[in-house]
Predicted model as a PDB file, atoms N, CA, C, CB and O in Angstrom, pLDDT in the B-factor column:
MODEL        1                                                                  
ATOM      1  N   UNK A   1      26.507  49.498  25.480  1.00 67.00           N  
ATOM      2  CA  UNK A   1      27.857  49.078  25.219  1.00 67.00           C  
ATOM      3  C   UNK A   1      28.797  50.086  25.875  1.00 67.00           C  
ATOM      4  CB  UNK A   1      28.123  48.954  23.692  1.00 67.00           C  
ATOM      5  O   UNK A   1      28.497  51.237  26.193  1.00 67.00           O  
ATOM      6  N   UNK A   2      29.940  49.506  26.026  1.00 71.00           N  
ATOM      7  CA  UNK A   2      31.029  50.317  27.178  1.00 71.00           C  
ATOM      8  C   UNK A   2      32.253  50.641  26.251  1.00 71.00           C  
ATOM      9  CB  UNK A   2      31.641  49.192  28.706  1.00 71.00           C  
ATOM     10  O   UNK A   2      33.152  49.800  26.233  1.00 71.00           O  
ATOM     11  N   UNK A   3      32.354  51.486  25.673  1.00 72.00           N  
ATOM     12  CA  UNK A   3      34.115  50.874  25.247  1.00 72.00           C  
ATOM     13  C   UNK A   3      34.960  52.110  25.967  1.00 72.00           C  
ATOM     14  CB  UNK A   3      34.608  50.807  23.046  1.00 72.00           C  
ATOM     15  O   UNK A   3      34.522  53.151  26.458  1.00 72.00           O  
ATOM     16  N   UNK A   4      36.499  51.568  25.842  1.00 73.00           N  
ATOM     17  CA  UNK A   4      37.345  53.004  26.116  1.00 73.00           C  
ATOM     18  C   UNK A   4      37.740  53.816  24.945  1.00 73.00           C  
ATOM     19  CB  UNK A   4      38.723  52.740  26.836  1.00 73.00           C  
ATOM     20  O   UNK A   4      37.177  53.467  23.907  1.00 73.00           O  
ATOM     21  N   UNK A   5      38.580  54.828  24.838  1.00 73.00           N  
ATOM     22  CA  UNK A   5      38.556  55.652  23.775  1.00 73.00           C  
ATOM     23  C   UNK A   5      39.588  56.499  24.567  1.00 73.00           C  
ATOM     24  CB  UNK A   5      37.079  56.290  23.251  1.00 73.00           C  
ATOM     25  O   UNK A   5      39.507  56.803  25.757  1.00 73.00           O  
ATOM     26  N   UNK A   6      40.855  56.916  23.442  1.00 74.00           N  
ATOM     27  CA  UNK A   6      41.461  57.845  23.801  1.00 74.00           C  
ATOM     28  C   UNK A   6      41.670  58.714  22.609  1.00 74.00           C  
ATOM     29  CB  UNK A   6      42.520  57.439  24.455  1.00 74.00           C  
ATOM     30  O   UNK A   6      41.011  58.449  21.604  1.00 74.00           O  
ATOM     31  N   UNK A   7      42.369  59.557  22.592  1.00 79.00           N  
ATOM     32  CA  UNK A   7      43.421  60.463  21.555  1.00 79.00           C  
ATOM     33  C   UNK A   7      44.277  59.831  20.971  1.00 79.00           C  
ATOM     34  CB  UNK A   7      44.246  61.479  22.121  1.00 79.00           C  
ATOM     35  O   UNK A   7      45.140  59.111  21.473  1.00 79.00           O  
ATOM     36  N   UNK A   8      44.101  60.048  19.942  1.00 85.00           N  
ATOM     37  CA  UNK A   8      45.726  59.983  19.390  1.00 85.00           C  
ATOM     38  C   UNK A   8      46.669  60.724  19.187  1.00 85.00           C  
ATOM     39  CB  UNK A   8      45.893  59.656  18.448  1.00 85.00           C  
ATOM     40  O   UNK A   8      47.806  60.284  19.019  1.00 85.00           O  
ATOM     41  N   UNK A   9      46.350  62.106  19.161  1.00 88.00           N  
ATOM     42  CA  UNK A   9      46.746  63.275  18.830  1.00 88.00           C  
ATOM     43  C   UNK A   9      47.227  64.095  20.185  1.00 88.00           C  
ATOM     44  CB  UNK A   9      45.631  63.902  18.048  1.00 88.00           C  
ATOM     45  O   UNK A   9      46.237  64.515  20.783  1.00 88.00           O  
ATOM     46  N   UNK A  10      48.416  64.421  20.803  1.00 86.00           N  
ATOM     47  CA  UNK A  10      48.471  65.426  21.611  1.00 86.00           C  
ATOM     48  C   UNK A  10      47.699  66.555  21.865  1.00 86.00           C  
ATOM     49  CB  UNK A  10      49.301  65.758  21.444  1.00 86.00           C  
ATOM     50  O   UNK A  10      47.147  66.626  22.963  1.00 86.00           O  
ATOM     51  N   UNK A  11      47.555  67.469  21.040  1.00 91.00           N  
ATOM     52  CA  UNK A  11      46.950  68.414  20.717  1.00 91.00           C  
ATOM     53  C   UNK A  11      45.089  68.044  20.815  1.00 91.00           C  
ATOM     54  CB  UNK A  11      47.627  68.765  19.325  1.00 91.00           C  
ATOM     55  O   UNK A  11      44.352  69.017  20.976  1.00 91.00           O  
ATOM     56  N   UNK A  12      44.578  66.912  20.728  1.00 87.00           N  
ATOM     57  CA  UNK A  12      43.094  66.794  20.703  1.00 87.00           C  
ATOM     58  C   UNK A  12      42.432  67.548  21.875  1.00 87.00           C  
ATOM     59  CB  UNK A  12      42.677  65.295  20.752  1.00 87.00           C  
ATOM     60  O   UNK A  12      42.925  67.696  22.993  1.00 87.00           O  
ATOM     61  N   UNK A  13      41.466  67.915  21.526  1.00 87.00           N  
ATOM     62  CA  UNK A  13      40.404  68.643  22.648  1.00 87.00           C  
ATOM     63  C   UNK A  13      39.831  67.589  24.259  1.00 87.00           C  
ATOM     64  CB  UNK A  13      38.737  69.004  21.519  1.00 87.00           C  
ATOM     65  O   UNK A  13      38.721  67.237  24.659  1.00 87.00           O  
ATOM     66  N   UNK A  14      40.963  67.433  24.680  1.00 81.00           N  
ATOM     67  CA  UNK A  14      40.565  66.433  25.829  1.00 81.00           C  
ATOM     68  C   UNK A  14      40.033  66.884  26.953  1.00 81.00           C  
ATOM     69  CB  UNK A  14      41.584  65.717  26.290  1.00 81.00           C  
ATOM     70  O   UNK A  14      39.897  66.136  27.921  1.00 81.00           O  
ATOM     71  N   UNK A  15      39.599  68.386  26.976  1.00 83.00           N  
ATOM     72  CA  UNK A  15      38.603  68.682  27.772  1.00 83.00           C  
ATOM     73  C   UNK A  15      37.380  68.393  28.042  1.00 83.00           C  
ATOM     74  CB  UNK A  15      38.519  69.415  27.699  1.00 83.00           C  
ATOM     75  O   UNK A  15      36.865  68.261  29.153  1.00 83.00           O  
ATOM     76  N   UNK A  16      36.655  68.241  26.446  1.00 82.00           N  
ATOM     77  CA  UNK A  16      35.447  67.466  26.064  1.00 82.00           C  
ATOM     78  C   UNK A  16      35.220  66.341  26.587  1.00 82.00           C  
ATOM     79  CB  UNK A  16      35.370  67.217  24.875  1.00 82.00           C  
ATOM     80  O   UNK A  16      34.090  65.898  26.377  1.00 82.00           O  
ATOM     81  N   UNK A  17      36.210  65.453  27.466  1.00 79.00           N  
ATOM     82  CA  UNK A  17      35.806  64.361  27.706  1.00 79.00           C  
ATOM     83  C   UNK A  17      35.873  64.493  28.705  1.00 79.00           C  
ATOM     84  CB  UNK A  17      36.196  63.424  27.290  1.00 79.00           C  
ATOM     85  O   UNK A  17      36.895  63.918  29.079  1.00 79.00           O  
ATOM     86  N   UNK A  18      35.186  65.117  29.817  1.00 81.00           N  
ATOM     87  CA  UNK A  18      34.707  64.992  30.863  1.00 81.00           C  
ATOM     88  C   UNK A  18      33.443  64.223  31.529  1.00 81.00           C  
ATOM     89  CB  UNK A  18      34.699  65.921  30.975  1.00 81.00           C  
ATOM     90  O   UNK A  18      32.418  64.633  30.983  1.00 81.00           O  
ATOM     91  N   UNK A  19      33.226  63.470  32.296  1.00 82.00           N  
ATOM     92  CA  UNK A  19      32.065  62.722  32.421  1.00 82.00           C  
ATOM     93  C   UNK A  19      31.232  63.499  32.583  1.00 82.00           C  
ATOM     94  CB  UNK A  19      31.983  61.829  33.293  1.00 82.00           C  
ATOM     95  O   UNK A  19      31.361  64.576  33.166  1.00 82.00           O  
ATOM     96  N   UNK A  20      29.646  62.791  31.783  1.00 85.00           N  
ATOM     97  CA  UNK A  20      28.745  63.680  31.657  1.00 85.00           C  
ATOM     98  C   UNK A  20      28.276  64.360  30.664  1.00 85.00           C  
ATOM     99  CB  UNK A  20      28.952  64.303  32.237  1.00 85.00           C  
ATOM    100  O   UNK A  20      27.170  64.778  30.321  1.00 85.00           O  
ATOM    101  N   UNK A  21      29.905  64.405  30.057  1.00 85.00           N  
ATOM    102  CA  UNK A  21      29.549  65.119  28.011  1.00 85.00           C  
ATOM    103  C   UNK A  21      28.711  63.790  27.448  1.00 85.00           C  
ATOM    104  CB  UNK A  21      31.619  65.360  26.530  1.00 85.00           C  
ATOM    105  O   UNK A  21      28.423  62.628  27.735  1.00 85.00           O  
ATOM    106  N   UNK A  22      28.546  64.746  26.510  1.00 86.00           N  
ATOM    107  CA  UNK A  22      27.373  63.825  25.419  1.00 86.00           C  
ATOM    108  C   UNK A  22      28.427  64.122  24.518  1.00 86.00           C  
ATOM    109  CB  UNK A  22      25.465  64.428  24.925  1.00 86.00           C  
ATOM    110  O   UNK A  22      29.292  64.989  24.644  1.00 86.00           O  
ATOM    111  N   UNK A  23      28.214  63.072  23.326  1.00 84.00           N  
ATOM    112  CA  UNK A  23      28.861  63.185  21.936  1.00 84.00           C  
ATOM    113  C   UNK A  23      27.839  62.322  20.937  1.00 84.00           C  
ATOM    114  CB  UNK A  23      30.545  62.511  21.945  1.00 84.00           C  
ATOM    115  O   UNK A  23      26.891  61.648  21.338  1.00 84.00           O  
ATOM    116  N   UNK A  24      28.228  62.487  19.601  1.00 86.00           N  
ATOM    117  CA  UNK A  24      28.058  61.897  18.765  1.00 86.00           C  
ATOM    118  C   UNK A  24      28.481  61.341  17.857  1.00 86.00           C  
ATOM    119  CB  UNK A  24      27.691  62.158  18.581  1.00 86.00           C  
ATOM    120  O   UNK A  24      29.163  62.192  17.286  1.00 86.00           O  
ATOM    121  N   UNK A  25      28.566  60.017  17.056  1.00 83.00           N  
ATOM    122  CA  UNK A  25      29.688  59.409  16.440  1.00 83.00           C  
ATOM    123  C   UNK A  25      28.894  59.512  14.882  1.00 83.00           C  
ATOM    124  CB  UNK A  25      30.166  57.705  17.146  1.00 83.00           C  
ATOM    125  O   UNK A  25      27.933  58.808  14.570  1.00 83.00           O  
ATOM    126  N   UNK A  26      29.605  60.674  13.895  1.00 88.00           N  
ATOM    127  CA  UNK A  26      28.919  60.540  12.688  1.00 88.00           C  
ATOM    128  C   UNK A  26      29.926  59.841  11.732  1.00 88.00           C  
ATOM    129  CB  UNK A  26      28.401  61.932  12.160  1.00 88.00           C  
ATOM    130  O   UNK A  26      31.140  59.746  11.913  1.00 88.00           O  
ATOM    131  N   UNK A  27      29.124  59.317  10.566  1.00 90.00           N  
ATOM    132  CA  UNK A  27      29.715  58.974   9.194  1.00 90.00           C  
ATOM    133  C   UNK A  27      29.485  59.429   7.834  1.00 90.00           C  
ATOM    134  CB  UNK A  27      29.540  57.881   9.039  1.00 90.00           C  
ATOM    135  O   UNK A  27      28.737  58.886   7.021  1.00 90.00           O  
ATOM    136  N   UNK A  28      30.059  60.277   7.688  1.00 93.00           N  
ATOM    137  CA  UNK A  28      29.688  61.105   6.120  1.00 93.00           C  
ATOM    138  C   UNK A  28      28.729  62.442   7.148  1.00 93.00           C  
ATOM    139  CB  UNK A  28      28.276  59.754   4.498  1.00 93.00           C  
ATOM    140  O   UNK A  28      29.223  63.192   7.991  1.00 93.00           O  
ATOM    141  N   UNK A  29      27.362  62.377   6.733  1.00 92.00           N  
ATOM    142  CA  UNK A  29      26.221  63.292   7.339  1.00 92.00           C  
ATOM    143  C   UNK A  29      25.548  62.809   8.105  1.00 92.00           C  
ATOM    144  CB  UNK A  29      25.357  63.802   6.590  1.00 92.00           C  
ATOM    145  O   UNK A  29      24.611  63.482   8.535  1.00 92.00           O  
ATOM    146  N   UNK A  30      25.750  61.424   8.598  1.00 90.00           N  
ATOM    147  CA  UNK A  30      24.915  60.651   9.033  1.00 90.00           C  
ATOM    148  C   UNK A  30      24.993  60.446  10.725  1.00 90.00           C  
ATOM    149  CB  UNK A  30      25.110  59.479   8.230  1.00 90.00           C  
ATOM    150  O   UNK A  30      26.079  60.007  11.104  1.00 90.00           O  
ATOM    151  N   UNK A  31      24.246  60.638  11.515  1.00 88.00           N  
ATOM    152  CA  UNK A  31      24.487  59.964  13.020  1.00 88.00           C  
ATOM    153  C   UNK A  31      24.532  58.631  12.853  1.00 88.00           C  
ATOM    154  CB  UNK A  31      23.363  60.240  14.135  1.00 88.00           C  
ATOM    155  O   UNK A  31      23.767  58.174  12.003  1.00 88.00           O  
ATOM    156  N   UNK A  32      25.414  57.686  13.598  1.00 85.00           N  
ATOM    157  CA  UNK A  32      25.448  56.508  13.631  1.00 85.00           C  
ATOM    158  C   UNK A  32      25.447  55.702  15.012  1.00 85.00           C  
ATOM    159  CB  UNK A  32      26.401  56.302  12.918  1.00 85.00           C  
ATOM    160  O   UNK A  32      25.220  54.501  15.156  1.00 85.00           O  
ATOM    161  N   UNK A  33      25.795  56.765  16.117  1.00 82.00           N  
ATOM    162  CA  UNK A  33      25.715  56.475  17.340  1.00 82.00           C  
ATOM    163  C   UNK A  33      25.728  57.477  18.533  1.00 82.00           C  
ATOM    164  CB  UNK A  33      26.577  55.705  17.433  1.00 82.00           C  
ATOM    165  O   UNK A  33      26.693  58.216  18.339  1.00 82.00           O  
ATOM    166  N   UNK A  34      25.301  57.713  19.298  1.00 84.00           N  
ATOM    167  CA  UNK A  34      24.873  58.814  20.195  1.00 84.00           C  
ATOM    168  C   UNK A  34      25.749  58.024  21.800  1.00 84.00           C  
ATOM    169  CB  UNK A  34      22.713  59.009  20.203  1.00 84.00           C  
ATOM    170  O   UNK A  34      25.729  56.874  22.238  1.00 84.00           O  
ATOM    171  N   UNK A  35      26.260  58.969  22.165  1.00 82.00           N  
ATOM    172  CA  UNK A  35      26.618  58.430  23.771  1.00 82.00           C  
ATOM    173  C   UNK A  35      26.878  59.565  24.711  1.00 82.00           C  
ATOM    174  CB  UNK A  35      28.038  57.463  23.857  1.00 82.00           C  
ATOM    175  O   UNK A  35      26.245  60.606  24.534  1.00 82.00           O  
ATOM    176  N   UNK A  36      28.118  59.439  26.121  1.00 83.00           N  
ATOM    177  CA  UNK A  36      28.108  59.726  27.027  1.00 83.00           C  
ATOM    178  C   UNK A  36      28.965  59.456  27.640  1.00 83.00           C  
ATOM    179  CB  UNK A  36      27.395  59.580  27.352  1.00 83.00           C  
ATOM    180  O   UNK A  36      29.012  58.289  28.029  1.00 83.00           O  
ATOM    181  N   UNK A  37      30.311  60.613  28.115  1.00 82.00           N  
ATOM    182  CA  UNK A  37      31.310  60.214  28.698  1.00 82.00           C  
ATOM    183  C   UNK A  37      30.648  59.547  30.245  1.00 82.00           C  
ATOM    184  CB  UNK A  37      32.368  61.474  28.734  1.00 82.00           C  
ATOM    185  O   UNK A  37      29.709  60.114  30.803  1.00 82.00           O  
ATOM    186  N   UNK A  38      31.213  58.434  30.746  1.00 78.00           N  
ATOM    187  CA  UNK A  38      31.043  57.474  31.837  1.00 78.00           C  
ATOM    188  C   UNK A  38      31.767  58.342  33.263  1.00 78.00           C  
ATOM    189  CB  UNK A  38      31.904  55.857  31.366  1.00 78.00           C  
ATOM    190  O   UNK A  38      31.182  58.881  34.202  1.00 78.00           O  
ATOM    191  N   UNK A  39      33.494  58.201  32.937  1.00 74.00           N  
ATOM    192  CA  UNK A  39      34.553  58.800  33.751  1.00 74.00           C  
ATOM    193  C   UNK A  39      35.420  58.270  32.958  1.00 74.00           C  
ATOM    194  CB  UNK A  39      34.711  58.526  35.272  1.00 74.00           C  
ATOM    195  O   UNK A  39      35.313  57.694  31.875  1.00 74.00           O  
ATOM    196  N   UNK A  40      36.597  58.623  33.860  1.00 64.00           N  
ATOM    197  CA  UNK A  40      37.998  58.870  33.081  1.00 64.00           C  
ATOM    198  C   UNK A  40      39.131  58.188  34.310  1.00 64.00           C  
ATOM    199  CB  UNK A  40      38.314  60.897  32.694  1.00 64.00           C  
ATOM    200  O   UNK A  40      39.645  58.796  35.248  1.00 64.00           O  
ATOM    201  N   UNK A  41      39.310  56.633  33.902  1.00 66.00           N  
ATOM    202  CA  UNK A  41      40.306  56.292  34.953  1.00 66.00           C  
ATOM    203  C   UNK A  41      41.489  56.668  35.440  1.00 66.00           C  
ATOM    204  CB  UNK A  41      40.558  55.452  34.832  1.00 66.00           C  
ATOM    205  O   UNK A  41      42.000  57.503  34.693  1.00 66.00           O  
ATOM    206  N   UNK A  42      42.222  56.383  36.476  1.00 60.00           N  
ATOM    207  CA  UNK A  42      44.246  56.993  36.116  1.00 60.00           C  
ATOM    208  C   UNK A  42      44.350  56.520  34.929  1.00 60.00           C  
ATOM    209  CB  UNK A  42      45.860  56.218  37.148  1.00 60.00           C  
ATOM    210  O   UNK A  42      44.530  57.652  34.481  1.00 60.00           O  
ATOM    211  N   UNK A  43      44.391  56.005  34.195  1.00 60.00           N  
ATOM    212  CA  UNK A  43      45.531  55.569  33.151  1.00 60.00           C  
ATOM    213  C   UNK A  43      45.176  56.108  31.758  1.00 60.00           C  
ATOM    214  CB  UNK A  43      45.687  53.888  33.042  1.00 60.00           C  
ATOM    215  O   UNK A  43      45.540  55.640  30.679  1.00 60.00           O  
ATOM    216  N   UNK A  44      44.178  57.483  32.043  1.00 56.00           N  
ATOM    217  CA  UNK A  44      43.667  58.483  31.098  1.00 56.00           C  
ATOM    218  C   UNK A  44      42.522  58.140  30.186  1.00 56.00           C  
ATOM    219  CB  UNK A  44      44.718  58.878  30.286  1.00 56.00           C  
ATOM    220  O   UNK A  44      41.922  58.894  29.421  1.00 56.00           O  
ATOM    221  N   UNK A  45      42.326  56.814  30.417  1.00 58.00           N  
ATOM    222  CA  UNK A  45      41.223  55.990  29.151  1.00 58.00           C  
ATOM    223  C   UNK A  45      39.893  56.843  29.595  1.00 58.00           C  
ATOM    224  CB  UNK A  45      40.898  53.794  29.380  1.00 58.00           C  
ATOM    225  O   UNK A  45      39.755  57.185  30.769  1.00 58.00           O  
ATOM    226  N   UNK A  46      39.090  57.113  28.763  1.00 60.00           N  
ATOM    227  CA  UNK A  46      38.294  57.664  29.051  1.00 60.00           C  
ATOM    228  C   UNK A  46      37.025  56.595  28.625  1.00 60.00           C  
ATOM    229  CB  UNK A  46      38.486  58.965  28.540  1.00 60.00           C  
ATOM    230  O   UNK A  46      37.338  55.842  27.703  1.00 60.00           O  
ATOM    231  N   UNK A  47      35.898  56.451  29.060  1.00 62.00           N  
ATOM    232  CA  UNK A  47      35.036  55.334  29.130  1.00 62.00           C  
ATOM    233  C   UNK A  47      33.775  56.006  28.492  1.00 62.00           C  
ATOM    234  CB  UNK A  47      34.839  54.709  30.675  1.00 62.00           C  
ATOM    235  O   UNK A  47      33.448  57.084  28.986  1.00 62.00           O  
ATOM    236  N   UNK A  48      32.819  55.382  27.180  1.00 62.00           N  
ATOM    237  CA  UNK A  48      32.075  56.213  26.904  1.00 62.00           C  
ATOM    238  C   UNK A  48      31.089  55.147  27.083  1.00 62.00           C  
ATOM    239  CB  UNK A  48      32.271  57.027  25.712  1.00 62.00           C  
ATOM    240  O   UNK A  48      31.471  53.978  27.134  1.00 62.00           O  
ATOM    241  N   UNK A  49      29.469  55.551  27.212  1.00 67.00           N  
ATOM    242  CA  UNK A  49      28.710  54.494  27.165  1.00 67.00           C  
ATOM    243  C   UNK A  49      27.808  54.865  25.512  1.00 67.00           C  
ATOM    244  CB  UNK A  49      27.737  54.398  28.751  1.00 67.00           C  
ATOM    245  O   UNK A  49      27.404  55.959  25.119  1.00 67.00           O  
ATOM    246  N   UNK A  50      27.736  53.774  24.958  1.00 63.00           N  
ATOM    247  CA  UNK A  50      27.041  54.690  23.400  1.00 63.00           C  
ATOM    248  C   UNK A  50      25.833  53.747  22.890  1.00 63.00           C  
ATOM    249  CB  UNK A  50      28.428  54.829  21.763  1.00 63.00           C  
ATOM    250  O   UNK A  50      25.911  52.545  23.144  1.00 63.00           O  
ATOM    251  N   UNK A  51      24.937  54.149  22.319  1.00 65.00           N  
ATOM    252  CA  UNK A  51      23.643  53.216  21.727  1.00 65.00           C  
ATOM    253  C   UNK A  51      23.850  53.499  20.110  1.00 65.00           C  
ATOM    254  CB  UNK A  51      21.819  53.824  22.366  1.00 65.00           C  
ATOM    255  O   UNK A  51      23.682  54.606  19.597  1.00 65.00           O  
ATOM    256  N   UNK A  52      24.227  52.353  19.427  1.00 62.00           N  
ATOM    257  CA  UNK A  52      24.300  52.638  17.930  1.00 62.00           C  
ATOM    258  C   UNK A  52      23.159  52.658  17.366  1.00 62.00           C  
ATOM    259  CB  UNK A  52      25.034  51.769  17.194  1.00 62.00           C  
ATOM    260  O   UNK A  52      22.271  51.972  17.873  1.00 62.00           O  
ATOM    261  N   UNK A  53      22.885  53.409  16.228  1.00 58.00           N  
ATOM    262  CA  UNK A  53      21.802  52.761  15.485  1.00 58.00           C  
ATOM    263  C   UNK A  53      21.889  51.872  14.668  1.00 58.00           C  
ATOM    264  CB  UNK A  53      21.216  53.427  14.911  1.00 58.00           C  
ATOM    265  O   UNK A  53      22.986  51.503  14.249  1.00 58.00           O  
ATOM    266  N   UNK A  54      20.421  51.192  14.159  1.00 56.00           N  
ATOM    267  CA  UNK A  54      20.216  50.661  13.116  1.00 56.00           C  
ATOM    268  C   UNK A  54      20.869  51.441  11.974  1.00 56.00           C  
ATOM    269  CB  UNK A  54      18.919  50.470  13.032  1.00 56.00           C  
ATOM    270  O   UNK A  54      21.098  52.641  11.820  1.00 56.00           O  
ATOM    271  N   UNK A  55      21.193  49.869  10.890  1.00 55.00           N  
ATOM    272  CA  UNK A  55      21.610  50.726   9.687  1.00 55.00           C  
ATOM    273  C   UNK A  55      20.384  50.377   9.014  1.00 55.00           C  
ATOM    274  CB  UNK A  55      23.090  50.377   8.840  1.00 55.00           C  
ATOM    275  O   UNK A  55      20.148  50.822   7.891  1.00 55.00           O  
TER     276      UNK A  55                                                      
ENDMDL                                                                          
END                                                                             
């Protein structure tokens, strides 16, 4: 799955999203999805590719 993803926050760590980072999307303690910045178009969206898990 592809989605885009930005900040909402001025201040957010938007260095981290450089293509190539890895991240992880938790809930509570839990991993729920693992991905991978793609690139980062002009219009700042940054593109992640991610594999969710099973619940």
């Amino acid at each position: 799955m592809t989605v885009s993803f930005r900040f909402l926050s001025p201040d957010a760590p938007v260095e981290l999203l450089q293509p190539g980072s890895r991240f992880e999307l938790i809930e509570g303690e839990r991993v729920v999805a693992v991905g991978e910045v793609q690139f980062n178009d002009e219009t700042g969206s940054v593109h992640l590719n991610n594999q969710r898990f099973p619940e």
